[in-house]
N, C-alpha and C positions, 0 to 999 in steps of 0.2 A: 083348133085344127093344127096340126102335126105333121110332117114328113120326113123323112133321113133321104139318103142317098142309097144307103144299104144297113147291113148289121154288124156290127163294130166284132168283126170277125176275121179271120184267116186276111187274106192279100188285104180287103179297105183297110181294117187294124193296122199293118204295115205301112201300107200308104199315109195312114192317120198319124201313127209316129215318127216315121219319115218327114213330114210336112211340118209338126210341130215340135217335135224337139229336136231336128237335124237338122233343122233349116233348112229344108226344102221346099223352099218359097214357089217354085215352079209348078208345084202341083197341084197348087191354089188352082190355077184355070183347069184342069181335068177333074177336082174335087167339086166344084163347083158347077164344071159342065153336066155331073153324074147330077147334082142336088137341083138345077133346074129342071134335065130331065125326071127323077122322082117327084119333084115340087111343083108341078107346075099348078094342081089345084091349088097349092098354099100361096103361089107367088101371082095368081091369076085374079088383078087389081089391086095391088098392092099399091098403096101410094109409096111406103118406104118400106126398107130392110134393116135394121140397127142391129148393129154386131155386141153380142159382150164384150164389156170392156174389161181388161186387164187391169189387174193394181199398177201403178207405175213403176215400183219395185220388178216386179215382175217384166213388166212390158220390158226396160231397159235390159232385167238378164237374158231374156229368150231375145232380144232387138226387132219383134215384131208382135203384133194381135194376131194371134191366125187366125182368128172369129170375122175383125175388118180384113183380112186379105180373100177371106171367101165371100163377102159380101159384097166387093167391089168386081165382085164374076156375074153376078146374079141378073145385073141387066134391068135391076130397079133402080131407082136413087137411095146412096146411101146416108142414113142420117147417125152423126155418133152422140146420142144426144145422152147416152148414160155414162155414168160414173161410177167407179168402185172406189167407194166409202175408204175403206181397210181394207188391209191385207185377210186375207183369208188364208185356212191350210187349203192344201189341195185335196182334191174330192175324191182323189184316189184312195181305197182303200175304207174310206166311209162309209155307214151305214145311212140306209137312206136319211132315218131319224136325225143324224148326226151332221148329214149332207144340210137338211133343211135348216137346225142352228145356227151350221156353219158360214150360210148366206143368208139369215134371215137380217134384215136391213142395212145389209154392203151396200145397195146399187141405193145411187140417187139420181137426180136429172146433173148432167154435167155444171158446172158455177159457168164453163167456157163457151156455153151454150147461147145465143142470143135469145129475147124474147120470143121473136119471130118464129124460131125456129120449135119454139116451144107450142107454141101455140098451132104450127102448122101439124102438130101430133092431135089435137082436138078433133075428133069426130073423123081420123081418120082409117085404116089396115093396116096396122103394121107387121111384119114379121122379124121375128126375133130370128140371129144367124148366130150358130156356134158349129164347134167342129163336131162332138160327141155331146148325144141326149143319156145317161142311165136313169136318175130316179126322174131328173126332169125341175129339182131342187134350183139349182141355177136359173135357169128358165123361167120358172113361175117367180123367185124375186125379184126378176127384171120385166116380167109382164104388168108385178102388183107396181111397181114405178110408171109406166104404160100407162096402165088403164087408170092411176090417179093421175095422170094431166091428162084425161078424157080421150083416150084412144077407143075408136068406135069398137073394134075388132081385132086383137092380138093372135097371132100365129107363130107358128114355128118352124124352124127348115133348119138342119143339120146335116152335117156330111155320112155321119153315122148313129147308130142305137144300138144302144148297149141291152140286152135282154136281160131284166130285173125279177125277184122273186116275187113281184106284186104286194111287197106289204108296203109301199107306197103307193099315195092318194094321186103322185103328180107325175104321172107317169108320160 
């Protein structure tokens, strides 16, 4: 199960670049407020929401996740319990094919992760929190880390969707 906020289009687009490369940290609560209201079937019993995580290369040049600043809107409890492996290129510009590659096993369970914490993913809903969905490539790497520590039910909620040609399966 799936949701966006809207379509990775005209004003949200802006909003979406504005918030994540101009550091426009502030729009986390209105990005946010939009993705609860579209989300609410995805985020209705949710025990957690876990953000993707950024490479830390990365994390330190942008100075924030905006995946965990919109997850920390959401009004669930947030759990950061995944890890990016490597660096990856960025998705932009990728074909979907290339997209899947390009994340096929970055994400693991965090090392900084307690046991507890891991375990409290067992048999539970989670939903995965990003800002933009296009082929979905992202997404499903971090769900197959998910659902190998026994997550009952994976979901997903984004701020926005990107409209794709459909020749990807993970849409």
């Amino acid at each position: 199960m799936a949701a966006a906020g809207g379509d990775y289009i005209g004003t949200l687009r802006q909003i979406v670049h504005a918030f994540k490369y101009d550091g426009r940290r502030s729009l986390a609560r209105p990005l946010g407020d939009l993705m609860r209201a579209q989300g609410r079937e995805v985020l209705c019993d949710a025990t957690c929401v876990v953000p993707v995580p950024l490479h830390a290369w990365r994390r330190i040049h942008r100075g924030f996740n905006q995946a965990a600043d919109l997850a920390q809107t959401l009004g669930v409890p947030v759990t950061s319990i995944l890890w990016r492996r490597r660096l990856t290129a960025p998705q932009a510009g990728l074909s979907a094919a290339e997209r899947r590659r390009n994340v096929h096993r970055a994400f693991g369970v965090s090392p900084l992760v307690r046991q507890a914490d891991r375990e409290a993913v067992r048999g539970a809903t989670v939903v995965i929190v990003d800002d933009v969905r296009t082929t979905g490539a992202t997404l499903h790497a971090c769900a197959e880390v998910l659902a190998d520590l026994g997550a009952r039910e994976v979901r997903v909620l984004t701020a926005a969707v990107r409209a794709h040609d459909g020749s990807s399966p993970h849409a």
